[in-house]
N, C-alpha and C positions, 0 to 999 in steps of 0.2 A: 407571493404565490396566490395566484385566485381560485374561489372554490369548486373548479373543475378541472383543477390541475392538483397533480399528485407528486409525491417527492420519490425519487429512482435511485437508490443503490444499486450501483453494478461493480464487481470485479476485475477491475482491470490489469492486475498483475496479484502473485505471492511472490512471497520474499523474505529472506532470513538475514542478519545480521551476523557477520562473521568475524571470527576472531581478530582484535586489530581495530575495528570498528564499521570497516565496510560492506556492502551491501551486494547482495543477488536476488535480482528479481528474471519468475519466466514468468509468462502472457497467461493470462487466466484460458488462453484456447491451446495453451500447450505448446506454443510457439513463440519465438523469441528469446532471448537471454540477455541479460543487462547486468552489469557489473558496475556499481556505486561507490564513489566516496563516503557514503552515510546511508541510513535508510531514510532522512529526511532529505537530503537530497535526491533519492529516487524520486519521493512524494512529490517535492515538487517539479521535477524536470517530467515527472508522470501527469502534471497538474489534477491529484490527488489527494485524499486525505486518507494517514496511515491507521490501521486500526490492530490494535497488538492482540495475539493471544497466547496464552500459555504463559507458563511462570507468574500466575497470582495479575496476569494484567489484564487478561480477558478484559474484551470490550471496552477498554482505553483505546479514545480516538483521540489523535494528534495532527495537526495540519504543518 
């Protein structure tokens, strides 16, 4: 990255892990709904990197 370039986090889905082990995610615009094998598998068919919160993980990021 060069020094007129900036790094962008955007929102591109939420999503929860559900009992069982698989995943929902809807669209950070409120639209959409996706239903996952895993939450790592949403990450990456989202080509995303998952970032947890709640339950003591706050702010653990996982690719």
């Amino acid at each position: 990255m060069g020094d007129d370039e900036k790094a962008v986090t955007e929102v591109v889905a939420y999503g929860l892990t559900l009992p069982g082990g698989t995943a929902a995610t809807v669209g950070a615009n409120g639209h959409g709904f996706g239903r996952w094998t895993s939450a790592h598998s949403a990450a990456r068919r989202l080509h995303s990197d998952l970032v947890w919160l709640g339950d003591g993980d706050a702010g653990k990021s996982a690719s």
